[in-house]
Biopython code that builds the backbone (N, CA, C, O; Angstrom):
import numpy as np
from Bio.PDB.StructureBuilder import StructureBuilder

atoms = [
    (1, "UNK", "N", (-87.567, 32.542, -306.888)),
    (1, "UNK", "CA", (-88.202, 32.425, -305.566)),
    (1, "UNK", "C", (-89.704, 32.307, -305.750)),
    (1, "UNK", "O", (-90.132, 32.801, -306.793)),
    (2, "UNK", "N", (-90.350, 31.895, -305.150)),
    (2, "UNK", "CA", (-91.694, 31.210, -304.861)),
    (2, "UNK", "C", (-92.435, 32.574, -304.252)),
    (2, "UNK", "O", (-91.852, 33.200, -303.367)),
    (3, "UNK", "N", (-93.325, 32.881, -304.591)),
    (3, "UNK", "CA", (-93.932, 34.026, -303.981)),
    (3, "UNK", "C", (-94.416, 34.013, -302.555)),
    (3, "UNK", "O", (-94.728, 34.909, -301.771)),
    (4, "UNK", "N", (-94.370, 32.447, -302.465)),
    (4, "UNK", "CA", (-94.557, 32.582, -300.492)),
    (4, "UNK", "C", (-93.334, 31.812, -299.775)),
    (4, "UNK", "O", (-93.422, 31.141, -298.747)),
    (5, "UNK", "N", (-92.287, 32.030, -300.466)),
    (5, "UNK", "CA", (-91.107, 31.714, -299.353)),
    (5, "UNK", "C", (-90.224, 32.855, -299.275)),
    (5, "UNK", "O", (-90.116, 33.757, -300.106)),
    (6, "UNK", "N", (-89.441, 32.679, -297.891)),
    (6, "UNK", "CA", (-88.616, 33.544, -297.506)),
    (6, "UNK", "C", (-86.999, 33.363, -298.602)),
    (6, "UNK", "O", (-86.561, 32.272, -298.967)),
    (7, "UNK", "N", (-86.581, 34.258, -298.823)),
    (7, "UNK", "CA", (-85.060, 34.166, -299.541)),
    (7, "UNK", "C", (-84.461, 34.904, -299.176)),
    (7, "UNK", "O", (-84.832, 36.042, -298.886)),
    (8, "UNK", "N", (-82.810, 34.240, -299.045)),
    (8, "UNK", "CA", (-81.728, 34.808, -298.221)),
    (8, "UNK", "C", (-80.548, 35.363, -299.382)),
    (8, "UNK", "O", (-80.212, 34.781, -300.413)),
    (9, "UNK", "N", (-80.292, 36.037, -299.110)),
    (9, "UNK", "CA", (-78.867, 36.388, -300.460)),
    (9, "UNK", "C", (-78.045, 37.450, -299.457)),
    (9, "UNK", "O", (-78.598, 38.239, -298.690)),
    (10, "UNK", "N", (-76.795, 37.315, -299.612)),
    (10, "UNK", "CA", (-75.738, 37.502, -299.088)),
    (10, "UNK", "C", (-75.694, 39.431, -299.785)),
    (10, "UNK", "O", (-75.908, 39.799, -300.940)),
    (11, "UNK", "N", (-75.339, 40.292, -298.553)),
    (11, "UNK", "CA", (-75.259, 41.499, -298.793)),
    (11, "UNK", "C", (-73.752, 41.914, -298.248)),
    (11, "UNK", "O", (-73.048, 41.070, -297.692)),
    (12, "UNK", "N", (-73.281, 43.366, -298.462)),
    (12, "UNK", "CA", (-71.557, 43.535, -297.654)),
    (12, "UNK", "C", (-72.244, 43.572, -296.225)),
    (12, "UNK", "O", (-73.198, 44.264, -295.869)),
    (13, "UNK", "N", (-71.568, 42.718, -295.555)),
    (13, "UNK", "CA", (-71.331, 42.845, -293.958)),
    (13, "UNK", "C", (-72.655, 42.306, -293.710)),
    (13, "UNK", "O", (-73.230, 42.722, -292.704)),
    (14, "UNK", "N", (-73.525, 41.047, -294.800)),
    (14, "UNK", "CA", (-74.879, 41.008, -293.607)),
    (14, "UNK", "C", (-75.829, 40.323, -294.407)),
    (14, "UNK", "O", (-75.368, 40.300, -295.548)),
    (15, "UNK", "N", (-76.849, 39.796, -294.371)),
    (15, "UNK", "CA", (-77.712, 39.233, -295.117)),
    (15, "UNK", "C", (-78.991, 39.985, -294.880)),
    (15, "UNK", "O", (-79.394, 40.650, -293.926)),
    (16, "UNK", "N", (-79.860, 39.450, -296.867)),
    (16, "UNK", "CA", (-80.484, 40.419, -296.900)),
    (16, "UNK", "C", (-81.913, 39.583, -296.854)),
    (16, "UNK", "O", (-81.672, 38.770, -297.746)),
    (17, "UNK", "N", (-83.233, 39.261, -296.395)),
    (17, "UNK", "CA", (-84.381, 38.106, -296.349)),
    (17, "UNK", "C", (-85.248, 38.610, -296.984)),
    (17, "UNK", "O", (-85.958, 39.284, -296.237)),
    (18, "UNK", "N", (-85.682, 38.647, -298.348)),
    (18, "UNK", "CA", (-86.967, 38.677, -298.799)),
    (18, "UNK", "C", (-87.872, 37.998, -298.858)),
    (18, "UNK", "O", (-87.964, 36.846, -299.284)),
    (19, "UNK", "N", (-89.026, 39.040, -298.195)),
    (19, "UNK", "CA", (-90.317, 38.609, -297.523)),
    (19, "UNK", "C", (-91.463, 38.094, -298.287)),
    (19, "UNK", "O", (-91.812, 38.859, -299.186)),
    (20, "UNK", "N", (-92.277, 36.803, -298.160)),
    (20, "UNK", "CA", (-93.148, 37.384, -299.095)),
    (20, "UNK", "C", (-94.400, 37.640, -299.060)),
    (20, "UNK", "O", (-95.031, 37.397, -298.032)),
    (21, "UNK", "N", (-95.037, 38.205, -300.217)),
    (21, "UNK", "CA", (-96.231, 38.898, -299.787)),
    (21, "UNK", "C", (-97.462, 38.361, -298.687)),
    (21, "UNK", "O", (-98.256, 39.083, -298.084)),
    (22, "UNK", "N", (-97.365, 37.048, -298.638)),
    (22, "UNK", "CA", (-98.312, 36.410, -297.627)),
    (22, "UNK", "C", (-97.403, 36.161, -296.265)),
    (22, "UNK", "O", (-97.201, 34.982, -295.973)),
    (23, "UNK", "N", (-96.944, 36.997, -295.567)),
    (23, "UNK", "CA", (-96.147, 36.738, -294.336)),
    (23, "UNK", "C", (-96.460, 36.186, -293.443)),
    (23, "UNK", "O", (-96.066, 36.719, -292.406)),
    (24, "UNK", "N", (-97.406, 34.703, -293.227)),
    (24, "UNK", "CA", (-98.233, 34.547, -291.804)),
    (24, "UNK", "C", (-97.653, 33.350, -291.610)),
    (24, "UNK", "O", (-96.489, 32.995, -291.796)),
    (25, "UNK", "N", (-98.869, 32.598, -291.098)),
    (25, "UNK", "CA", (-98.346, 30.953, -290.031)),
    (25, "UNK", "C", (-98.199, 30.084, -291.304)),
    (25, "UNK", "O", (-97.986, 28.880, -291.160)),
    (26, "UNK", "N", (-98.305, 30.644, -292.590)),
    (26, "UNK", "CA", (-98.331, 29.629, -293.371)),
    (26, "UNK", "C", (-96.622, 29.699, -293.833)),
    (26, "UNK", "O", (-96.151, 29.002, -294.732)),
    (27, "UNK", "N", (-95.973, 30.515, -293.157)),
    (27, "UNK", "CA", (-94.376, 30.628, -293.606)),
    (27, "UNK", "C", (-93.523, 30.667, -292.556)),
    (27, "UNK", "O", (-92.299, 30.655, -292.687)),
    (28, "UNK", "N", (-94.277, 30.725, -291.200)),
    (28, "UNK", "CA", (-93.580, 30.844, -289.827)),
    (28, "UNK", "C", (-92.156, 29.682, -289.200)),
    (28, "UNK", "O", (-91.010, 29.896, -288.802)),
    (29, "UNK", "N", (-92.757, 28.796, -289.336)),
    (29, "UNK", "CA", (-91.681, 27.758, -289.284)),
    (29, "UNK", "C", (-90.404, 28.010, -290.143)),
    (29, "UNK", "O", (-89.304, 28.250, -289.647)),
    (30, "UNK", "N", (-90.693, 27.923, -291.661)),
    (30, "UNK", "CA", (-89.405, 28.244, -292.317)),
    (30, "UNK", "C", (-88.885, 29.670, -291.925)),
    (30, "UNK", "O", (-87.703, 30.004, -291.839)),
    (31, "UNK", "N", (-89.848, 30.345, -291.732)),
    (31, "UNK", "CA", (-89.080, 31.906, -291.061)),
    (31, "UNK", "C", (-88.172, 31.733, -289.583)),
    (31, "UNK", "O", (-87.086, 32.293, -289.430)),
    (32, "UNK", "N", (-88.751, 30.949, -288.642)),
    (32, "UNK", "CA", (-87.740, 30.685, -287.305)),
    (32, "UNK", "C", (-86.724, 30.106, -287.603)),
    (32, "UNK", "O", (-85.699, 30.358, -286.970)),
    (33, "UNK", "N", (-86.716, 29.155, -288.661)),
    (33, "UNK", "CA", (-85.967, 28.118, -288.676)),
    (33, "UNK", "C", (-84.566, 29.012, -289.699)),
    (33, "UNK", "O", (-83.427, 28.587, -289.891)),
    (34, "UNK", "N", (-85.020, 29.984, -290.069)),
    (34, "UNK", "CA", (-83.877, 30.874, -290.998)),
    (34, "UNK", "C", (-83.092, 31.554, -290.387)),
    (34, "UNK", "O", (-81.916, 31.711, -290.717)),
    (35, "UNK", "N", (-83.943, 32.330, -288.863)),
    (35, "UNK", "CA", (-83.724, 32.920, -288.096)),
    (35, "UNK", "C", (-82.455, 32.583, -287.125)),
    (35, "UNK", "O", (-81.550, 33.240, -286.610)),
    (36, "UNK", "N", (-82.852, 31.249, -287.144)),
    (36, "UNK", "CA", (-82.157, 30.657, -285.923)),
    (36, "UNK", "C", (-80.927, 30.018, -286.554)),
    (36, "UNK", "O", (-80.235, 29.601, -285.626)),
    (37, "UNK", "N", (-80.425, 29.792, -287.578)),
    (37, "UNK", "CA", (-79.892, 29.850, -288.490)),
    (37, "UNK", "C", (-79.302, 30.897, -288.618)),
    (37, "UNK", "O", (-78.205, 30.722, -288.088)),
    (38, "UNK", "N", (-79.359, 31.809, -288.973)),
    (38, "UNK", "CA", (-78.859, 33.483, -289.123)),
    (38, "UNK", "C", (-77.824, 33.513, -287.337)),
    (38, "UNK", "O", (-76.619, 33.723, -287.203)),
    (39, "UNK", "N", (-78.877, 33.220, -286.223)),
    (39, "UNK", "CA", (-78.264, 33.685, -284.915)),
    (39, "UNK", "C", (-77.196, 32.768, -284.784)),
    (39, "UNK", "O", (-76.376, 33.190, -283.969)),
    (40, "UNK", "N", (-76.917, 31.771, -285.230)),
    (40, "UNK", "CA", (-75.662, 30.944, -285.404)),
    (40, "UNK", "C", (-74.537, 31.037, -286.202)),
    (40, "UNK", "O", (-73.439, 30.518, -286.001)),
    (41, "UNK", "N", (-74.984, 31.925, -287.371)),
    (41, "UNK", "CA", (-73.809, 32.499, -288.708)),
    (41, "UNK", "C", (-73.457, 33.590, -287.966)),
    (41, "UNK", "O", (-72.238, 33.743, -288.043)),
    (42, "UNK", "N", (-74.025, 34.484, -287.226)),
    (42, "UNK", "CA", (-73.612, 36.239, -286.614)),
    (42, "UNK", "C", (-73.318, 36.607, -287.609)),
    (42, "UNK", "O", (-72.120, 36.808, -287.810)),
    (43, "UNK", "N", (-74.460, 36.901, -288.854)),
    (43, "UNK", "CA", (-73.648, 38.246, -289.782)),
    (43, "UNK", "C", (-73.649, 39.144, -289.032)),
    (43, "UNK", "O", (-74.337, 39.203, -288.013)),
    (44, "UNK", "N", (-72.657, 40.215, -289.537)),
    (44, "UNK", "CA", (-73.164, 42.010, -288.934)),
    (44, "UNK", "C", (-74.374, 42.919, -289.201)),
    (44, "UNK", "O", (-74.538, 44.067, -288.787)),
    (45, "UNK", "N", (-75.246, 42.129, -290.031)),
    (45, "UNK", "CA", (-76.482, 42.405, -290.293)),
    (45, "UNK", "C", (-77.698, 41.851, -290.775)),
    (45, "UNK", "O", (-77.499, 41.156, -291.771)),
    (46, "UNK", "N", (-78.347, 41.885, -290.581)),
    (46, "UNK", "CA", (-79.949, 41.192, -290.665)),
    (46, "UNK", "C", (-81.121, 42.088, -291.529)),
    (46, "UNK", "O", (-81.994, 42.732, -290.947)),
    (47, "UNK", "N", (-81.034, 42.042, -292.544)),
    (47, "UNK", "CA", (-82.324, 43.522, -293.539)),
    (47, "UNK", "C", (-83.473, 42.831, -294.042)),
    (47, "UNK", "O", (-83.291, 41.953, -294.886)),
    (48, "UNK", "N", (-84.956, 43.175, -293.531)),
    (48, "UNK", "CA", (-85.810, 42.478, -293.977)),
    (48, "UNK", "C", (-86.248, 43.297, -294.987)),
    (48, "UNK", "O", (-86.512, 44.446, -294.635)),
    (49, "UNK", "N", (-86.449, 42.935, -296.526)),
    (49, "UNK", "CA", (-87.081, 43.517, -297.212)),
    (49, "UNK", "C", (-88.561, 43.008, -296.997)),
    (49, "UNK", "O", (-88.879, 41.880, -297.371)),
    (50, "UNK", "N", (-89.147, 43.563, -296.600)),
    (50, "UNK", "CA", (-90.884, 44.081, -296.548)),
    (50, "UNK", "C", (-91.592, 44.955, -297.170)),
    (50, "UNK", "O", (-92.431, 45.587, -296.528)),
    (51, "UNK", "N", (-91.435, 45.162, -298.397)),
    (51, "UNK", "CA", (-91.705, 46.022, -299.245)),
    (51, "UNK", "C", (-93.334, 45.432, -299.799)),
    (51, "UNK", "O", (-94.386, 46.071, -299.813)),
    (52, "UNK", "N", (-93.067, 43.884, -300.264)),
    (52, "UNK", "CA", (-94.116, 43.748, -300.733)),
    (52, "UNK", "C", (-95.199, 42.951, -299.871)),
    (52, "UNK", "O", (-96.093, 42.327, -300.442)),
    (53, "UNK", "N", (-95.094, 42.990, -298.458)),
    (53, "UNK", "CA", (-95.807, 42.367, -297.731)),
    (53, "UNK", "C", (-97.458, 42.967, -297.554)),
    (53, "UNK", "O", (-97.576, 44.143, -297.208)),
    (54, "UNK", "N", (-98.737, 42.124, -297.800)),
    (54, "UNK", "CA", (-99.634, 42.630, -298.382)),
    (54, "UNK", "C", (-100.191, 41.797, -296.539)),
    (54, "UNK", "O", (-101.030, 42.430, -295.897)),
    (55, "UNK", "N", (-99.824, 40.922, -296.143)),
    (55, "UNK", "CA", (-100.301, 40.252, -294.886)),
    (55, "UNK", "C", (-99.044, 39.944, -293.619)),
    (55, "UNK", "O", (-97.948, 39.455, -293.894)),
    (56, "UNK", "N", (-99.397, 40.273, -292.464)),
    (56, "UNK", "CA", (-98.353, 40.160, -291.857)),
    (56, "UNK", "C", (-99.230, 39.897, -290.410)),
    (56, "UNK", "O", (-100.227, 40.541, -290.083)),
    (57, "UNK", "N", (-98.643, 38.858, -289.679)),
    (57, "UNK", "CA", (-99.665, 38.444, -288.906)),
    (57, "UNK", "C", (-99.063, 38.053, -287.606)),
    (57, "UNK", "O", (-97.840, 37.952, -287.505)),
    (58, "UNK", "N", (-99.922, 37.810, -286.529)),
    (58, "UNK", "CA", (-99.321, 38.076, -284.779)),
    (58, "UNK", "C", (-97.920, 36.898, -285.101)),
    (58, "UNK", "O", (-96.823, 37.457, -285.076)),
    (59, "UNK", "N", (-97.900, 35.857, -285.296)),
    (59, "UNK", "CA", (-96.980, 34.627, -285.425)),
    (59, "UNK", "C", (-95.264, 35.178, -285.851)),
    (59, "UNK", "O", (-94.148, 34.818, -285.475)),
    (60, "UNK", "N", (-95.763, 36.209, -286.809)),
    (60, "UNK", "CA", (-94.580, 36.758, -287.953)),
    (60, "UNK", "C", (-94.297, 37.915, -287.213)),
    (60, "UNK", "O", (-93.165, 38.381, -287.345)),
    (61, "UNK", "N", (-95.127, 38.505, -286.426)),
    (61, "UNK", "CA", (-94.706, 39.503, -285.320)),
    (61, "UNK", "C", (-93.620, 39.436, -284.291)),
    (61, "UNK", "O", (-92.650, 40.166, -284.085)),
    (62, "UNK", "N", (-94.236, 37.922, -283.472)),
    (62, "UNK", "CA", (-93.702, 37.257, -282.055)),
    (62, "UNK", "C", (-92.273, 36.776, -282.481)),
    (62, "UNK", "O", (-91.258, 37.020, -281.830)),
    (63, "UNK", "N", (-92.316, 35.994, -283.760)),
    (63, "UNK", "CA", (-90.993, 35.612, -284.052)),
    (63, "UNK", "C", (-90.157, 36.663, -284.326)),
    (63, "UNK", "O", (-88.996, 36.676, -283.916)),
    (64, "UNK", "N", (-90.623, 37.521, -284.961)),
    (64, "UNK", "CA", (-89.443, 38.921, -285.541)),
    (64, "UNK", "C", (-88.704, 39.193, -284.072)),
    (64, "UNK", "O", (-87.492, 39.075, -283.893)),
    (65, "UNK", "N", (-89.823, 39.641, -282.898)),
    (65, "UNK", "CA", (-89.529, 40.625, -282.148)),
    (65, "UNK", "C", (-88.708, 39.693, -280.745)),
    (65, "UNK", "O", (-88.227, 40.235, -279.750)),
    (66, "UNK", "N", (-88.732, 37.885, -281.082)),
    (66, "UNK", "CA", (-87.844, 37.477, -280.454)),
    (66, "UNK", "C", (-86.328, 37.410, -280.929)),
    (66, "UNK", "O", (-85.435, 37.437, -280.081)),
    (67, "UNK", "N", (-86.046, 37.326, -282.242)),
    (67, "UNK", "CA", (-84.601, 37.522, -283.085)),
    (67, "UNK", "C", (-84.376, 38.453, -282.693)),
    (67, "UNK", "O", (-83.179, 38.497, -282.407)),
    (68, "UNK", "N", (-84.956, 39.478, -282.448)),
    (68, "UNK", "CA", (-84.256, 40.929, -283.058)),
    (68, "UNK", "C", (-83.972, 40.978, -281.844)),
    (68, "UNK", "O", (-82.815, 41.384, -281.954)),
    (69, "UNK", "N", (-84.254, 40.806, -280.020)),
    (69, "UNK", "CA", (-83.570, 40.392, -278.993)),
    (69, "UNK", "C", (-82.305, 40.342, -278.876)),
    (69, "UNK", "O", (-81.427, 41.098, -278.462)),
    (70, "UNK", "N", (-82.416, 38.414, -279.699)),
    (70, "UNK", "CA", (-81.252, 37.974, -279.973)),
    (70, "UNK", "C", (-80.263, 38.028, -280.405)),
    (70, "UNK", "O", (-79.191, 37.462, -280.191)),
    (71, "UNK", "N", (-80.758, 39.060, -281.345)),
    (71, "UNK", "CA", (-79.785, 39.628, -281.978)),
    (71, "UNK", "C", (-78.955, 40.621, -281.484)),
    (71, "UNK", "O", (-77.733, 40.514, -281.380)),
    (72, "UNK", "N", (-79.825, 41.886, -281.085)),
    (72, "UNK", "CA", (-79.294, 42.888, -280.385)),
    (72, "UNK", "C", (-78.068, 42.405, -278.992)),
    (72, "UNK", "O", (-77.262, 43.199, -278.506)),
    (73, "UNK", "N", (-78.210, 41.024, -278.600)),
    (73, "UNK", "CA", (-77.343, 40.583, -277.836)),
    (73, "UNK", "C", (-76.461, 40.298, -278.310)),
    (73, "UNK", "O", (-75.468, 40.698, -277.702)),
    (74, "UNK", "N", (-76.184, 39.554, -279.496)),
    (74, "UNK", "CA", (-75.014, 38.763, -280.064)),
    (74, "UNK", "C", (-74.661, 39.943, -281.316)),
    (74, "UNK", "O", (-74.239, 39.701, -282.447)),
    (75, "UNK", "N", (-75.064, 41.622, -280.556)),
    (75, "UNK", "CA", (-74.128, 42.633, -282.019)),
    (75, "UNK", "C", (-74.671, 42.683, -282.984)),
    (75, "UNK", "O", (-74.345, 43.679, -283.630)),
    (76, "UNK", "N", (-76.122, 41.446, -283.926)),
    (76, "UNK", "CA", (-76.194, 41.937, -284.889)),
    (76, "UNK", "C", (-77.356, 43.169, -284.965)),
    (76, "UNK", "O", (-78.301, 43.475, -284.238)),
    (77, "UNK", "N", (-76.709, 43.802, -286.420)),
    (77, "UNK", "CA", (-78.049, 45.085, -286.501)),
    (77, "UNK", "C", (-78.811, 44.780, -287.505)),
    (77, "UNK", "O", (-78.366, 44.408, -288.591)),
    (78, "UNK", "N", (-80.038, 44.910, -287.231)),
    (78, "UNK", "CA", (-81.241, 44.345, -287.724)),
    (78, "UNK", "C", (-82.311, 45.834, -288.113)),
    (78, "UNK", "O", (-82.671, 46.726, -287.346)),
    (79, "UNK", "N", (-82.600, 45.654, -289.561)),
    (79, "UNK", "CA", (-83.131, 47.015, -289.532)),
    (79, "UNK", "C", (-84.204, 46.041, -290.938)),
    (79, "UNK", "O", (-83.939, 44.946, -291.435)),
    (80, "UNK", "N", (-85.559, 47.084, -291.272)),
    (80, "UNK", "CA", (-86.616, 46.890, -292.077)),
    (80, "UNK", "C", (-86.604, 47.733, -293.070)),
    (80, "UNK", "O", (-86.863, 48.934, -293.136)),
    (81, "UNK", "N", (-86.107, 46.578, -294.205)),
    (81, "UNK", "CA", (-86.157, 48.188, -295.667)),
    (81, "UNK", "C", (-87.656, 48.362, -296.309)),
    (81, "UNK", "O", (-88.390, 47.393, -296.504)),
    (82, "UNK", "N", (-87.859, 49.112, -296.478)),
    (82, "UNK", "CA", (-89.355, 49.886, -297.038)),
    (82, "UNK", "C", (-90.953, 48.849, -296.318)),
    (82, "UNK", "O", (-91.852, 48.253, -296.911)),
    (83, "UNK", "N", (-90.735, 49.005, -295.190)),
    (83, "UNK", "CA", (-91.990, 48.572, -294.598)),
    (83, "UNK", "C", (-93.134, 48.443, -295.468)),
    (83, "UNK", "O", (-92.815, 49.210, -296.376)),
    (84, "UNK", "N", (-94.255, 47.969, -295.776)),
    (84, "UNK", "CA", (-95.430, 47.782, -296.153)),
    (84, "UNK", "C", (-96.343, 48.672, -295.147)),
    (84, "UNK", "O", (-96.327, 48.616, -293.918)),
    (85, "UNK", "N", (-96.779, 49.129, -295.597)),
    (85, "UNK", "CA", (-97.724, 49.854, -295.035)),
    (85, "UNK", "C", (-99.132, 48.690, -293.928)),
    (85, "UNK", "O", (-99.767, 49.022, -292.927)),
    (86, "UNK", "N", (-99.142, 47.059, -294.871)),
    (86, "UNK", "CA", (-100.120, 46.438, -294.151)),
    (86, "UNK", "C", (-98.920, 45.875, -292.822)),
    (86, "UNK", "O", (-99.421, 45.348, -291.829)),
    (87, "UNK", "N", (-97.160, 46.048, -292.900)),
    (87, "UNK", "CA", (-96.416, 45.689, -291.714)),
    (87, "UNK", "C", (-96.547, 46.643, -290.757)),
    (87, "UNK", "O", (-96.803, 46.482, -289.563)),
    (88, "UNK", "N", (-96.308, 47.897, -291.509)),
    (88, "UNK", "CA", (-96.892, 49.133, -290.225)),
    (88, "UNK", "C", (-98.219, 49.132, -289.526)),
    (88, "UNK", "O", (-98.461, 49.464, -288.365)),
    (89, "UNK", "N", (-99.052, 48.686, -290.479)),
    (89, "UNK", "CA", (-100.261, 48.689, -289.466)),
    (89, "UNK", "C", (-100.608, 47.576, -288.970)),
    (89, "UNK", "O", (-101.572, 47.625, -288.207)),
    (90, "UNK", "N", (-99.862, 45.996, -289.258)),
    (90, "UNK", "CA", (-99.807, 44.957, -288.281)),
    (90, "UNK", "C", (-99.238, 45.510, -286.822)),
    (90, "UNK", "O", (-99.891, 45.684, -285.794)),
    (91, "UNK", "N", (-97.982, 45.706, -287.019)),
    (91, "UNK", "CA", (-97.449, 45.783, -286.021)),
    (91, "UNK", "C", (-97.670, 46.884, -284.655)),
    (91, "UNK", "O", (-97.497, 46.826, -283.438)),
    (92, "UNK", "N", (-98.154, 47.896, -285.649)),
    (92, "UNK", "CA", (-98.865, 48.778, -284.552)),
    (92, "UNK", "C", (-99.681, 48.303, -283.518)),
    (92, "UNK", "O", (-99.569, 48.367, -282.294)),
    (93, "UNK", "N", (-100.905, 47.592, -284.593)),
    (93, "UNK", "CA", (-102.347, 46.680, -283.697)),
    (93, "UNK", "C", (-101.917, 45.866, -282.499)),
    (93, "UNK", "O", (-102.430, 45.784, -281.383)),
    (94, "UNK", "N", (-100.926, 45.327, -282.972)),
    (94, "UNK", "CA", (-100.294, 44.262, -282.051)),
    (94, "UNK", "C", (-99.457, 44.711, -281.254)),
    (94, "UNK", "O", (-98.877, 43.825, -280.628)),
    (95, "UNK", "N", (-99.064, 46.049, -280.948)),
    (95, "UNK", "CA", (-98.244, 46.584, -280.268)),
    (95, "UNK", "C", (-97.019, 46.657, -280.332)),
    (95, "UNK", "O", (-96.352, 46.914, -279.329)),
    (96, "UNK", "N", (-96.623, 46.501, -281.205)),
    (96, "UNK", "CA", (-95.035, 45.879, -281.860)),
    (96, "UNK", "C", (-93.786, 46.957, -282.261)),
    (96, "UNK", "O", (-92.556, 46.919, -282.219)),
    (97, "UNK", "N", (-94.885, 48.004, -282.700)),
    (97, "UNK", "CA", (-93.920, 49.034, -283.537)),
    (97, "UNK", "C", (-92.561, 49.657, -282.913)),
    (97, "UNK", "O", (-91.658, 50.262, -283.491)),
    (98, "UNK", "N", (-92.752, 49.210, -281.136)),
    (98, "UNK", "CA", (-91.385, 50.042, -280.809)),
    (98, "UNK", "C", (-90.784, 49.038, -280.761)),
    (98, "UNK", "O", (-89.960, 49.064, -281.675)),
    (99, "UNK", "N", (-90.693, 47.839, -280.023)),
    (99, "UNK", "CA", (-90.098, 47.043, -280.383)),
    (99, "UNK", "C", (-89.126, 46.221, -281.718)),
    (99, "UNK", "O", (-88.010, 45.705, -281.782)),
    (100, "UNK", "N", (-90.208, 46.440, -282.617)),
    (100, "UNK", "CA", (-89.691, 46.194, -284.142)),
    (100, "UNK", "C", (-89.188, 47.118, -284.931)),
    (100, "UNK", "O", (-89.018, 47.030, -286.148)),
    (101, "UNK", "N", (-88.830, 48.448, -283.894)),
    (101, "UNK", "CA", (-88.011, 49.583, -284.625)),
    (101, "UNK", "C", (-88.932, 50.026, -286.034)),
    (101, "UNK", "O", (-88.406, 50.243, -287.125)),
    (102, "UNK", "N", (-90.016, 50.088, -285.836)),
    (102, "UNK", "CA", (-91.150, 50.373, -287.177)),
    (102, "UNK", "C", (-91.702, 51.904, -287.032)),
    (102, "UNK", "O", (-92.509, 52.350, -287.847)),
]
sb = StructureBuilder()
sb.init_structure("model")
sb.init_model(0)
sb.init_chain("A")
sb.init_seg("    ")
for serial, (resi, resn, name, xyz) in enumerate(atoms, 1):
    if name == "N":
        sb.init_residue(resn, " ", resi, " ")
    sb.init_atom(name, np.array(xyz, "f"), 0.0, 1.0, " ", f" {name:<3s}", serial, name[0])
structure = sb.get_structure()
């Protein structure tokens, strides 16, 4: 994997998206476009690894916190393994954190 693309690999009951460290508008498109993708497969789960996210930005916010909607409608559960500390404090700024379950 490319250090600035998103990657998908198959987990039990759900897929797993590793993030990468530059999370902004420069990856947004391929991130909706995975997304929307994902809301058409319905796994039973959605896990963003964000572990090594060093940038995370309003674009990568708006899109998360419209899936995870979508999701919550169509059953899937969508949860964030080991947040980044620069995702916790994106999402805070931006108001995001309850929404994005952070």
């Amino acid at each position: 994997m490319s250090a600035d693309q998103i990657q998908v690999t198959e987990t039990e009951g759900g897929k797993l998206l590793s993030c990468p460290e530059y999370f902004d508008i420069s990856v947004a498109a391929e991130f909706q476009k995975t997304l929307l993708a994902l809301l058409e497969e319905k796994p039973g789960s959605v896990i963003f690894d964000v572990s090594n996210v060093e940038i995370f930005d309003t674009s990568i916010g708006q899109i998360s916190c419209a899936f995870m909607q979508n999701a919550e409608k169509d059953g899937i559960q969508v949860e964030w393994k080991n947040p980044s500390e620069a995702v916790c404090q994106s999402a805070k700024l931006l108001g995001l954190s309850e929404i994005m379950r952070l």
